[in-house]
N, C-alpha and C positions, 0 to 999 in steps of 0.2 A: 269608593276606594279604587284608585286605580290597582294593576296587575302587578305589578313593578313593587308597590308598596304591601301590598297582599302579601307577596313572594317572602320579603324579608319579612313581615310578622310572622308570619307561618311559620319560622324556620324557629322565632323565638317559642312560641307557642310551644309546638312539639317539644320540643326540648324540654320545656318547663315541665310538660305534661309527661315523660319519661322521667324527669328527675323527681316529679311525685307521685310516680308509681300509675298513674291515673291509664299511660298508653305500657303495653309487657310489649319486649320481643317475642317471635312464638317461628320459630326458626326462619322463614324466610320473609313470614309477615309479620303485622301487628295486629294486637285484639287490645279489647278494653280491658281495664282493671277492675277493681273494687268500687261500685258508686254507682247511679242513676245517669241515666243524660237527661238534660233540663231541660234543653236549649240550641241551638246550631248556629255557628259562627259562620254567615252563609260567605264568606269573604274567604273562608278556608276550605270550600268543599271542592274546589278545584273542577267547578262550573262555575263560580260568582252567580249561584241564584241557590235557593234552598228548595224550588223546583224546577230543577232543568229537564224535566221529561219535557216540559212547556215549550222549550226551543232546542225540541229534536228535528223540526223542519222551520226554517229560515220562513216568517212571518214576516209582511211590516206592522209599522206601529212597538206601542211599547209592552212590556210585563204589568202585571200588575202590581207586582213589586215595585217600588221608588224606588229602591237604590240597586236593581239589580242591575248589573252589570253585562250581563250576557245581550241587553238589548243595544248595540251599538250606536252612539250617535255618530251616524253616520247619512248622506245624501246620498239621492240615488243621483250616482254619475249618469244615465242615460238620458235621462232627462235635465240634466244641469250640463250637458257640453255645450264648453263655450267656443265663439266664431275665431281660429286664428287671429281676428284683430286684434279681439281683446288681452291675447294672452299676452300680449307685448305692454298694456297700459301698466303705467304708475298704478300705486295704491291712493293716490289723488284722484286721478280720472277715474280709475275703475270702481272706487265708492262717489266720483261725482260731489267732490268733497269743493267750497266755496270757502273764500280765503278769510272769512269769519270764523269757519267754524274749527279753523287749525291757528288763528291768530292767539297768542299767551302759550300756546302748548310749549313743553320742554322739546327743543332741537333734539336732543338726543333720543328720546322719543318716537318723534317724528321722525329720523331715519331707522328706529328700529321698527318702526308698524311701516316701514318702505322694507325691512329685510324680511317681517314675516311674512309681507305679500309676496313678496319675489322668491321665496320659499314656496306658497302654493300654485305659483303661476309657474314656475320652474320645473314642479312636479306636472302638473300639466302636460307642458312640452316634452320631461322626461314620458312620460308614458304615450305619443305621441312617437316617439322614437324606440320606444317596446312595438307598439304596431305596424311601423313602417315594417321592423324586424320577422313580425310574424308573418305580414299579410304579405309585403314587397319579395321578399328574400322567399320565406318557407314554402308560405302556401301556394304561392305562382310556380316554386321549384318544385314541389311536389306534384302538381296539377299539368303543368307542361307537357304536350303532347306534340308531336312524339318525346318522348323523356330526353330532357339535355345532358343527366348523368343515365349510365347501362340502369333498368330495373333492377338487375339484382345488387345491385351497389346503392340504391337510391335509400331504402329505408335505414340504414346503418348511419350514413353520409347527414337526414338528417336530423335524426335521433341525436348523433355526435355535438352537431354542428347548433343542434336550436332547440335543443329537448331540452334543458335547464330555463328555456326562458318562459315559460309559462308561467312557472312557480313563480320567477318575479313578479309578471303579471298581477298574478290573483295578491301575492302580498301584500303588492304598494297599493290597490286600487281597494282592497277589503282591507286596509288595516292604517293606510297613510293617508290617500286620496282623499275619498270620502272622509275622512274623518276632521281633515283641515279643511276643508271647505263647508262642512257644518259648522266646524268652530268661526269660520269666519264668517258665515251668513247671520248664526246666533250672536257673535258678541260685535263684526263688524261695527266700523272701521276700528274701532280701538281698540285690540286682541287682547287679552291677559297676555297669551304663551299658547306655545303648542309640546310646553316640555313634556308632560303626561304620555299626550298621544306620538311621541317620536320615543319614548318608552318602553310603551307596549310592545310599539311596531319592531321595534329590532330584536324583541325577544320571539317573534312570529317570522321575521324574517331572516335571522340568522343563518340559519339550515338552508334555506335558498340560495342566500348569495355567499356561503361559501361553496355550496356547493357550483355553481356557474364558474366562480374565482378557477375551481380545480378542473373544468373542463374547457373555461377557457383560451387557455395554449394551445392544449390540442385541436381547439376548433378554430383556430386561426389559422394553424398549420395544417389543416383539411383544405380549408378555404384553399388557401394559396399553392396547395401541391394542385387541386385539382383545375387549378387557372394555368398552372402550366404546362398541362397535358392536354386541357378539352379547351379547344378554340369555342365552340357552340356555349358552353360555362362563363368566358373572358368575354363573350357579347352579351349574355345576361347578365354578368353584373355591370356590364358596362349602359346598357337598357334600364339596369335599376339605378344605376345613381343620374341617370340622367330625367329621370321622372321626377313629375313637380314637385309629388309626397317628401323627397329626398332631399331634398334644397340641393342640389352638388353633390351632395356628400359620398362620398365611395362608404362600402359593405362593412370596412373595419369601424369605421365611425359608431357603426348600431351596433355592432357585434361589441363592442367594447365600452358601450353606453353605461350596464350595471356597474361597472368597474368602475367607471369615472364618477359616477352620479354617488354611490356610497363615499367615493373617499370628499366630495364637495357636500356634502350635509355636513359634516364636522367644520370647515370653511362656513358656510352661513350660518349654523346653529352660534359657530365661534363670535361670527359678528354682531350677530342680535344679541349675546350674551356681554360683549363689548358695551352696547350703546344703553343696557341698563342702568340707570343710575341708583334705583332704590335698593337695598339688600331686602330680598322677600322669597318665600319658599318656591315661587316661581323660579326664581333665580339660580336656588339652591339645587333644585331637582333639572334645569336644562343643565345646570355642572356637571352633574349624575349621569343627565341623556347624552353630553358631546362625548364623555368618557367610555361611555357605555358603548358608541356608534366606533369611537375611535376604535375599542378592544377589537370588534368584527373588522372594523375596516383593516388592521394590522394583522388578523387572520386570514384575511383574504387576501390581503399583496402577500403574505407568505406562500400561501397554496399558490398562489400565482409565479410566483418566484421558484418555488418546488418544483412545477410543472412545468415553468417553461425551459428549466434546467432538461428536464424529462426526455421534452421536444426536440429541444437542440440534439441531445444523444440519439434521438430517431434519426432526426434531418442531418447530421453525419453518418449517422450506420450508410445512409444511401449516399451521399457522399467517398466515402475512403471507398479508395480501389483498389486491394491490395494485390502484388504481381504474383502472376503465376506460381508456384511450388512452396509457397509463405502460407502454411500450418497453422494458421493464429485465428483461433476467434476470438474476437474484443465483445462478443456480448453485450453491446452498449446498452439495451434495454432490458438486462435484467434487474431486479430488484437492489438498489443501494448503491447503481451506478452512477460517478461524479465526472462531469470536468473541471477539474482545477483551473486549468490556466492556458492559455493559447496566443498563437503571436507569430507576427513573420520575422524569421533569423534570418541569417546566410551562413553559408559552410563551402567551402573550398573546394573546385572541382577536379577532375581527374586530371588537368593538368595546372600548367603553374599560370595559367592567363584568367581561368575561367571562375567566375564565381557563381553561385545558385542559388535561388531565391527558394529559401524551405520553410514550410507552415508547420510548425513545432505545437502537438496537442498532448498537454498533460492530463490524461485520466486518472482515477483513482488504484490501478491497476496496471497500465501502460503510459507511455510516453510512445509517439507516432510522430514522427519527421515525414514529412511528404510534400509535394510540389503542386502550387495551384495549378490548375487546366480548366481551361471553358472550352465547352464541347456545343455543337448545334443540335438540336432537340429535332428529330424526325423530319416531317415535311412543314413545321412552324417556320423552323431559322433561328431561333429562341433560343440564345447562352445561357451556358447552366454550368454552374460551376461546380466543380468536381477537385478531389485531391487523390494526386500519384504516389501512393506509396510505394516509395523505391529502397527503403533500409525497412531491414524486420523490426516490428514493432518489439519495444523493448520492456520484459515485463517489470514489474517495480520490483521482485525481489533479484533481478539481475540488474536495474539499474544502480549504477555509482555516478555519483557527483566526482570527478576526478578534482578541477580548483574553480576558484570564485573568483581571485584577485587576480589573474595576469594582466600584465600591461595594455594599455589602449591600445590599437593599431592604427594605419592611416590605410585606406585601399585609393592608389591616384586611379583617378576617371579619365586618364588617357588612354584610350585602348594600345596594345603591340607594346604598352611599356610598365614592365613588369617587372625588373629587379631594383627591388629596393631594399636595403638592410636592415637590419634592426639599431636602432639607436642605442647605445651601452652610455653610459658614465667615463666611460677609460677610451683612450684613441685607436685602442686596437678593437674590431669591426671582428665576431663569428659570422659564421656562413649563416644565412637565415633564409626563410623561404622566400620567394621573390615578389610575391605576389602584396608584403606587407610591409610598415616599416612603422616601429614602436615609437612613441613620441615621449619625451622625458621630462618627467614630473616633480622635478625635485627644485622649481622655481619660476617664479611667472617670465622670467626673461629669459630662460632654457628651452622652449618649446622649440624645437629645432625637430627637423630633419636629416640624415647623412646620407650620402648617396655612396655607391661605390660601381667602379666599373663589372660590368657584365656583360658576357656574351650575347646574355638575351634583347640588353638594351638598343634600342633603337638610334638612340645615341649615349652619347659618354659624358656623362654629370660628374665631377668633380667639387663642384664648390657645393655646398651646406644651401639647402634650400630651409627656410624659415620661416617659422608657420608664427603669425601675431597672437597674441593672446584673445581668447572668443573669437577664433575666425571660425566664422559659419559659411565662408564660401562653397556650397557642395558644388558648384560646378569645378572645380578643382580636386579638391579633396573630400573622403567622407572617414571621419573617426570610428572606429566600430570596436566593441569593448566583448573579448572570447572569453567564452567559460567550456572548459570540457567535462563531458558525459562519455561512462565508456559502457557497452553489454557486455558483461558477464559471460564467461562462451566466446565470443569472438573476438579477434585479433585488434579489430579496429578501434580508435579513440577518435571520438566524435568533439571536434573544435567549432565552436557552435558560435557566431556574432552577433550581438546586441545592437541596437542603433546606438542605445543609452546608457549610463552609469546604471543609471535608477532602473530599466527596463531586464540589464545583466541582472540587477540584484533579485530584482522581482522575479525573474526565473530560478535564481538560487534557492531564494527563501520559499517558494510552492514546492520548489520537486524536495527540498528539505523535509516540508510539511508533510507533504504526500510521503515519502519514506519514513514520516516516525510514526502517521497515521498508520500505515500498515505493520508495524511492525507494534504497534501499540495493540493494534485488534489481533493477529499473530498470537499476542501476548497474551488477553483477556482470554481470547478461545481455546487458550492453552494447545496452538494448534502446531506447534514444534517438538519435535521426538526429545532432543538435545536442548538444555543447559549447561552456558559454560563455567568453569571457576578458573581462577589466576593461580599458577603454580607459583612463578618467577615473572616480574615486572620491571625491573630495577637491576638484579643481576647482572644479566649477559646483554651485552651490546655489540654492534657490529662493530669492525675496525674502522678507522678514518675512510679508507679509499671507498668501504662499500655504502658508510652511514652517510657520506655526500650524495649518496644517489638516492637515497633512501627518502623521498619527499614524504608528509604528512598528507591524511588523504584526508577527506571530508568526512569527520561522524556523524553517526545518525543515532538524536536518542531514542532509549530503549528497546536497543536487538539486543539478544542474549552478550553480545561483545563489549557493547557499553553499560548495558549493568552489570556483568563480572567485573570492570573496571570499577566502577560507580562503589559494589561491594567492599573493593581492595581500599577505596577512600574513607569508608567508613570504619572499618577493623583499622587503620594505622593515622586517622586522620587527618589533619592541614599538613602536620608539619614536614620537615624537608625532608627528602626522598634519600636514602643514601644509594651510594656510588655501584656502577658495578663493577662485581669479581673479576667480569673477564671478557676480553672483547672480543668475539670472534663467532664464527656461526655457532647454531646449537643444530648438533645432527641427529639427536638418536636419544631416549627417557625410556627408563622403567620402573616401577614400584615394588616394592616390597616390604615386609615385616620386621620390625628389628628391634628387643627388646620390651615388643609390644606394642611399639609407636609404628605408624606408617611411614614410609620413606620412601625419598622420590631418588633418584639417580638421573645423571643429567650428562650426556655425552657431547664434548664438544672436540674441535681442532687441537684443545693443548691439555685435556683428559677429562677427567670424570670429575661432577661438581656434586656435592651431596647435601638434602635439608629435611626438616621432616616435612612431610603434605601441610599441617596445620600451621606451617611458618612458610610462605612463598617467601617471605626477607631474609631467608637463614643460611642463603647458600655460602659454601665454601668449600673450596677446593679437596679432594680427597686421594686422586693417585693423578702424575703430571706424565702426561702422555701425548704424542703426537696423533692427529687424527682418525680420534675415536668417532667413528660411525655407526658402530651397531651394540647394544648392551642386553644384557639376559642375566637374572638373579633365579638360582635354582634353590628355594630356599632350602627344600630336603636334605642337600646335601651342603648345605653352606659353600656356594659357588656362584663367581660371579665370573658370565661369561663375556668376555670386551672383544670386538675386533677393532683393533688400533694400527693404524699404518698399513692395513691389507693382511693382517697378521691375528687368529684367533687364539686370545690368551686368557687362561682361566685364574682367576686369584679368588683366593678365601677370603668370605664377606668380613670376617673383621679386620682387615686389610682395606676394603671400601667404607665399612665404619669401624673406625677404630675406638676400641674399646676406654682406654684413656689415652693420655699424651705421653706417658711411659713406654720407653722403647719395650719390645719384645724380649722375653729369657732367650739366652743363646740355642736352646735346645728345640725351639719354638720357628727362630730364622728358615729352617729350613721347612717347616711347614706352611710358613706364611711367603715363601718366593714365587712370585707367579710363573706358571706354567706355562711356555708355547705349546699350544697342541697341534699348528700349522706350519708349513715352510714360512719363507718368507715373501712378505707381498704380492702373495695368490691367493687372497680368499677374500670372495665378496659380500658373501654373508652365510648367517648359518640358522638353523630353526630346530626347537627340541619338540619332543611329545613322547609319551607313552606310549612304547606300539610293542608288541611279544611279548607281556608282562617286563618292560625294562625302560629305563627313562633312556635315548638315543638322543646324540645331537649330529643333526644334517653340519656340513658345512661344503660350499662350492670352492674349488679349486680350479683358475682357467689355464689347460695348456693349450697354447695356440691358438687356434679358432675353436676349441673341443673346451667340455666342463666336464672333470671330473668330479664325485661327489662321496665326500669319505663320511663314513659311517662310525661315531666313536661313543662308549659306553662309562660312564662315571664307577670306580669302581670303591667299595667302601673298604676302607683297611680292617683288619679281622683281628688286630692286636688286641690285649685288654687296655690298652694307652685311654687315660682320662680324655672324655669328649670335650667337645670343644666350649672355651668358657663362653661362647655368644649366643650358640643353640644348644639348650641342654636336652633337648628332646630327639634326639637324631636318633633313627634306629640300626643302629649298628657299626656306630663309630665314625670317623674321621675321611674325609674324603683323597686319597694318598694320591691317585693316579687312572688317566683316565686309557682305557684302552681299544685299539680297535675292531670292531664290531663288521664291518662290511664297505663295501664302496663298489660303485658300479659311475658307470661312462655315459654322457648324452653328446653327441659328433654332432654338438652346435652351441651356439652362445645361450645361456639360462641368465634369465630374470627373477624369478620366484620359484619361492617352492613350497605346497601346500600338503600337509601331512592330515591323513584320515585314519581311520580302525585300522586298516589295511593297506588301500592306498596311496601311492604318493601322485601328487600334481606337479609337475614343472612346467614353467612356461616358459617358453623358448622361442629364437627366433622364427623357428616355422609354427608356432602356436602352440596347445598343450601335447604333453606327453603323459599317459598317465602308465604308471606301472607298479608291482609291489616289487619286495624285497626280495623273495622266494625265487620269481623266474626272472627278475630285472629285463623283462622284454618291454619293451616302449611301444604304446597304441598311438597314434594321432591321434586325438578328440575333437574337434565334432568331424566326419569323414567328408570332407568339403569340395569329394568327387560325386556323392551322391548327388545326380541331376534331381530329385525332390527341393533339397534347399538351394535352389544355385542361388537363389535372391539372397538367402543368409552368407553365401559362399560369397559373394560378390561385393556384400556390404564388408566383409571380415579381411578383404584382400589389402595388405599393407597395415594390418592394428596389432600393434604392439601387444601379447598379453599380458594382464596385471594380477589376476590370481584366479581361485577354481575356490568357489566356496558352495555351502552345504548348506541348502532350503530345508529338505527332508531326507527321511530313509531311502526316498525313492527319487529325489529332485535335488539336481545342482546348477548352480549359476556360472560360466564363463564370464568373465569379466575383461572388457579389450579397454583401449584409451579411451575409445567414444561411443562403445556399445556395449550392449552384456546379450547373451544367447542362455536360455533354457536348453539344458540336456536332461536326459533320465543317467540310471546308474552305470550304463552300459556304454555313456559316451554321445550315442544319441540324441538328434535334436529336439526336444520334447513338445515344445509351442514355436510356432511358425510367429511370433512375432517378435521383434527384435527391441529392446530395451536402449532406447535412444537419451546418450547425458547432453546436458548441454554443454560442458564443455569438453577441455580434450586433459583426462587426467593422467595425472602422474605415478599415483598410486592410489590402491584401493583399498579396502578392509570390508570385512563383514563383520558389525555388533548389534546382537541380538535381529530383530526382524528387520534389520536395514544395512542399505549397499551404502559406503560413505566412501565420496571419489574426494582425491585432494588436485586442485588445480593451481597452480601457483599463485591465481586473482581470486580464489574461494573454494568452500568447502562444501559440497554437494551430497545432499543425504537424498537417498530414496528407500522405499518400500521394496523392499527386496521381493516380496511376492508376484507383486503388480506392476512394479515399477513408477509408482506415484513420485511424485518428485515434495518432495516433505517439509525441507528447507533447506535455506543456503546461508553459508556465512562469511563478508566477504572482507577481505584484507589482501595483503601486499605482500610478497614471498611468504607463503603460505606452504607448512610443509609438515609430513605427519611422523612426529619423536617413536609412536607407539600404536602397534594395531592392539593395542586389550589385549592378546592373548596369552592365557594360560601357558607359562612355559613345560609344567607338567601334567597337562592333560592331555586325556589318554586316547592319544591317536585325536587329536583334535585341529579343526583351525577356530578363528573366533566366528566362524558361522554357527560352531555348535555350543556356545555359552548363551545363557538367557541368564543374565543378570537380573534380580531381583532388587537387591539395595544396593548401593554404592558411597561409598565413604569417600574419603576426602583423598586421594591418592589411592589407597586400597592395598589392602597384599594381594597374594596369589587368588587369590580367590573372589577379590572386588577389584579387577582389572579396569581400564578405563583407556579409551582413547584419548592419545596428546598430541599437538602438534604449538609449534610455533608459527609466530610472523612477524612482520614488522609492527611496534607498537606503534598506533593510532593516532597516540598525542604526542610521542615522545619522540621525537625524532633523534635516528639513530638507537636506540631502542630494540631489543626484541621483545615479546612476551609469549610467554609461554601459558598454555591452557588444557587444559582434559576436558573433554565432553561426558557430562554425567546426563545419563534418561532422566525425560522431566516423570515427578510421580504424577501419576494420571491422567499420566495423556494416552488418549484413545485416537485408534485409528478411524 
């Protein structure tokens, strides 16, 4: 019984023997059961002998056993090597075979006792080409004196490079070799098969040659780096493939011999299997062995394919040269790095003549634009090719697909002549770049060109040059098909050329790929702070003039953006979307409690729209006002605070929800008329909090170039007048009139203003101001005379500030457009390192343990401790309705909230960040969204 067949009875065996109790588990092993042993199945003892103490040293001759197995029929190769001449005979000549004794035979046959010769002659020559490997290459490189590689490089170099071929060695020649050349000496010239022993063999040799398979790549690319550094190296192999042993053959030939030689056994095995004619268990069992040989062999191009992926990422790390002051490591060799996709583009240069030949590499993480260069290699002379990276590598959560489909272009290949237009449908010609001119698609007999005069021209084209259909003339003309990519962060939008239809798409469909890959794993790792949900999808739209501008960008599934979308399809299913309420921007959201239900408020250009959280489809109009920008519901007091037209007015919330569609009692009118509590169109915004045991609301006032800032107090009426029918819980009645509390002056323009226990933060044109209420004296923070931080001083010079939030009792964050600064309590700079965003924001917020910058191309979260950068989320006017905060917490901003749960909207108490943008798929479109903490996500 051969190995092979042993294996699978065994497996029935046991089994059997555990389902009658005969073998027990006994935790990590097995013991016998109930019963005697009789007898020994010596085919299962996993020696094939039932005394293997007997071949604990390699003997010749056989066992005393008949059918033991352990005695190998096998020849000793030393003594049966055959002369090069023979190994080339037929199986005619080499059994000396006379045309009697093959006359009658089946033809079929007779070429299959020619494939199973050519099968051990084959093996022959392969092992043959194992020694050349050892003895030509290793042992000569190893033995060379003086050393052609440095000693201390040598033993590494060739462990790498030749340490897996032994193991082939010993396999094919103790388990392949010998074993078909006994079959063929014993049954010669007429084989049965060699199915059995091709079996065995790959169950002995599996572990060998995959493991060569996995070090294969890299020992290619040992090889060939160290040929291009060591001339003394380039003449040794050039010495060994010219030695006789070698026939010709250069190094990669043997080096790559196991590789070739496993995947051609399935090839030969396949054809002797072909030229069978009988159906016989010989037959049955080589079906088994090609299968069997295939499965290895399909593991090993894998590992080989793995690895040389591997290599490539080595052999670019040395490669890319990235320019001075570019921050970026691409870590190409660490664990689970890919390159997608690679390919030379063009892209447009710095002026309107020039164009640039860019080597575009998609990794799994980055995308690298960079320019080929061949550089001379030392005192060799030797090109070596190298890439200039000249744009920052762009990571994949800042990369965006800007579009896929614009127009083909033409770039003419006459130098100096470079204004050419773009091709339109209609006679009238926009300005277009010069460099290009679109070619029109809407007929096989339209392929035209239009020219128009220009100063850059070399001359002056008038008449319609016409391009025939399929003209492939490139010495004329060259079609080239733009997709643009933009970074996140920076200004630029990268217009990137294809040669090809198919080439543009194939770059689409990888970096698509690569962006959902990442945002899939993203997802899996639960490695984003933020989840989003759809407040408003359908609603609010831009007006005509802005929704023309407004292109559809390219989604990617599965970021938090398109499954909040994906979510909204499911809650309202296929059918048709209705209309929106109102076209015009959305400036400003807040939430609050009403009736018990959550409710979202929604500020726009022509007033306030109102739904509850759990219906995003329910808006509808609730007070009609001129440009509402800033909204606050103070539920305590049943107030809602609006600034509408520049103007801060406060109205009683059942006034923004109304209680039914029943006008108001007369007596009531005057309770429900909203309040001005500001002049007129001076106030840019206002912020509340609990500060002196009293709810305060800030609001700025600009005279001149100066901001004043009035300080005003909600005051409750002390009538016994019935409270109100919307909050029955109000402690102390009715809110009549609000009065003024303080105001003090800051002698320059104010942006924000951030309220603490005591403190207040303004940020202002010369940076912040911090001060209390009590002495209204104004500090600069951070003191950016102190020569300690001039490097902080320096980076801060010209940054806009965006707000002053609160790490700990003792630790606060500055927050500028493109930077944020550590101070302690005192103003001071705390950490000398500076908190670098990628892009340049607009506004900022602090929730819970994280900074969230808003940049008009995406939404930037970090780790407010460390400044980790967490995630990004990116969209198209992108703008934040609500920073979460509490409008009656005491003495707070939302650096001091730690949200626990959050509901769907939220009251007071389950605040949430909103912002809108333009929607995705819906052009023309806004949608609206809150960021809710994902539950268990760990930092």
């Amino acid at each position: 019984m051969n190995t092979a067949d042993a294996e699978t009875l065994s497996q029935r065996v046991v089994k059997s023997m555990f389902d009658a109790g005969i073998l027990l588990p006994d935790e990590e092993w097995i013991k016998i059961g109930q019963g005697t042993v009789s007898g020994v199945l010596w085919q299962l003892t996993g020696s094939g002998c039932y005394s293997p103490k007997v071949h604990e040293q390699e003997v010749p001759g056989r066992c005393y056993s008949h059918h033991c197995t352990r005695t190998l029929k096998k020849i000793n190769l030393q003594s049966q090597t055959l002369e090069p001449s023979r190994k080339s005979e037929d199986w005619v000549t080499f059994f000396k075979l006379t045309k009697e004794q093959i006359e009658g035979a089946n033809r079929k046959e007779i070429q299959r006792q020619n494939n199973l010769h050519e099968i051990v002659m084959s093996e022959d020559i392969y092992m043959d080409q194992i020694n050349v490997l050892r003895i030509l290459y290793r042992d000569d490189l190893s033995t060379w004196q003086p050393p052609i590689i440095a000693s201390t490089k040598l033993p590494k170099f060739i462990s790498s490079v030749f340490g897996k071929i032994e193991a082939i060695k010993e396999v094919n020649e103790n388990y392949l070799l010998a074993q078909l050349k006994y079959r063929q000496k014993e049954q010669g010239p007429w084989v049965i098969g060699f199915s059995d022993i091709f079996r065995e063999w790959i169950r002995k040799a599996k572990t060998a040659y995959v493991e060569y398979a996995a070090g294969f790549p890299f020992a290619t690319y040992l090889v060939r780096k160290e040929a291009d550094k060591n001339l003394l190296f380039r003449q040794f192999l050039d010495q060994a493939r010219d030695n006789k042993l070698s026939g010709r053959l250069d190094w990669n030939t043997y080096l790559k011999a196991p590789i070739t030689r496993l995947q051609r056994y399935t090839l030969l095995l396949g054809t002797v299997l072909h030229n069978m004619t009988q159906d016989t268990e010989e037959k049955v069992n080589l079906a088994t062995a090609i299968e069997e040989i295939k499965a290895v062999t399909l593991e090993c191009d894998a590992k080989v394919d793995e690895q040389s992926k591997k290599v490539e990422m080595i052999e670019l790390q040395t490669k890319l040269f990235l320019r001075p002051g570019m921050r970026v490591e691409l870590n190409l060799d660490h664990l689970g790095r890919e390159l997608i996709f690679k390919g030379d583009l063009q892209r447009a240069g710095a002026n309107r003549f020039t164009w640039l030949e860019t080597h575009a590499i998609l990794f799994d993480h980055y995308l690298v634009l960079a320019k080929t260069v061949l550089s001379r290699e030392g005192n060799s002379g030797r090109k070596k090719e190298g890439y200039d990276v000249s744009k920052l590598p762009i990571p994949m959560q800042l990369l965006v697909l800007e579009s896929t489909n614009e127009d083909p272009v033409v770039k003419s290949s006459v130098k100096g002549i470079g204004a050419v237009t773009t091709v339109t449908k209609t006679t009238t010609n926009t300005a277009a770049d010069s460099r290009l001119s679109r070619t029109v698609t809407n007929g096989p007999e339209r392929n035209t060109l239009e020219h128009t005069t220009s100063n850059n021209s070399v001359t002056t084209m008038t008449s319609a040059t016409r391009l025939p259909p399929g003209n492939n003339n490139e010495s004329d003309a060259k079609t080239m098909y733009p997709f643009k990519v933009k970074h996140l962060g920076k200004t630029e939008v990268y217009t990137l050329y294809a040669p090809t239809a198919q080439n543009r798409q194939d770059w689409c469909d990888k970096i698509l790929e690569a962006k959902t890959r990442h945002a899939a794993s993203l997802f899996e790792q639960n490695a984003e702070p933020f989840r989003l949900r759809v407040m408003a999808d359908t609603a609010f739209a831009y007006d005509m003039t802005t929704a023309v501008t407004q292109k559809n960008g390219v989604s990617v599934s599965g970021t938090p953006l398109d499954r909040a979308i994906r979510e909204m399809e499911r809650m309202y299913g296929a059918g048709p979307r209705p209309g929106p309420v109102c076209r015009t921007q959305v400036n400003c959201a807040t939430a609050f409690n009403c009736f018990g239900k959550s409710m979202v408020a929604i500020g726009t250009d022509y007033g306030v729209y109102i739904s509850e959280a759990a219906n995003p489809r329910g808006w509808s109009r609730s007070i009609q006002m001129n440009r509402v920008t800033q909204i606050a519901v103070l539920e305590e007091f049943s107030l809602c605070l609006i600034i509408a037209d520049k103007s801060l007015i406060a109205y009683h919330l059942d006034v923004i929800v109304p209680i039914s569609n029943f006008p108001a009692p007369h007596h009531d009118t005057a309770r429900r008329a909203p309040q001005k509590l500001s002049g007129a169109r001076d106030v840019s915004f206002f912020a509340t909090a609990r500060m002196k045991d009293r709810t305060l609301v800030f609001y700025k006032k600009k005279e001149g170039l100066h901001s004043t800032f009035k300080v005003l107090e909600p005051v409750f009426q002390k009538s016994s007048e019935k409270k109100s029918r919307l909050f029955g819980k109000l402690k102390g009645g009715n809110t009549e009139f609000f009065r003024e509390f303080d105001e003090f002056y800051i002698p320059t323009e104010c942006f924000t203003i951030n309220l603490f226990h005591t403190y207040i933060a303004i940020s202002t044109l010369k940076g912040f101001e911090l001060m209390t209420l009590d002495k209204k004296v104004p500090m600069s923070i951070p003191d950016t005379k102190n020569p300690a931080i001039g490097n902080i001083a320096a980076r801060l010079q010209g940054q806009k500030p965006l707000g002053m939030f609160r790490l700990s009792d003792s630790e606060f964050l500055l927050c500028y457009e493109e930077c944020g600064v550590y101070v302690d309590k005192h103003g001071e700079v705390s950490r000398s390192v500076i908190m670098e965003f990628v892009g340049r924001a607009k506004t900022a917020a602090m929730y819970g343990a994280y900074l969230v910058l808003f940049d008009s191309d995406f939404v930037e979260v970090r780790n407010a401790e460390n400044g980790r950068l967490r995630q990004i989320i990116a969209g198209r006017d992108v703008r934040c309705l609500d920073y979460g905060i509490n409008p009656l917490g005491a003495g707070t901003s939302s650096s001091q909230m730690t949200p626990l749960s959050f509901g769907g909207g939220g009251g007071a108490d389950k605040r949430t960040l909103k912002l809108a943008m333009a929607h995705p798929e819906v052009t023309g479109n806004q949608i609206v969204l809150e960021m809710v903490l994902n539950e268990g996500h760990m930092e």
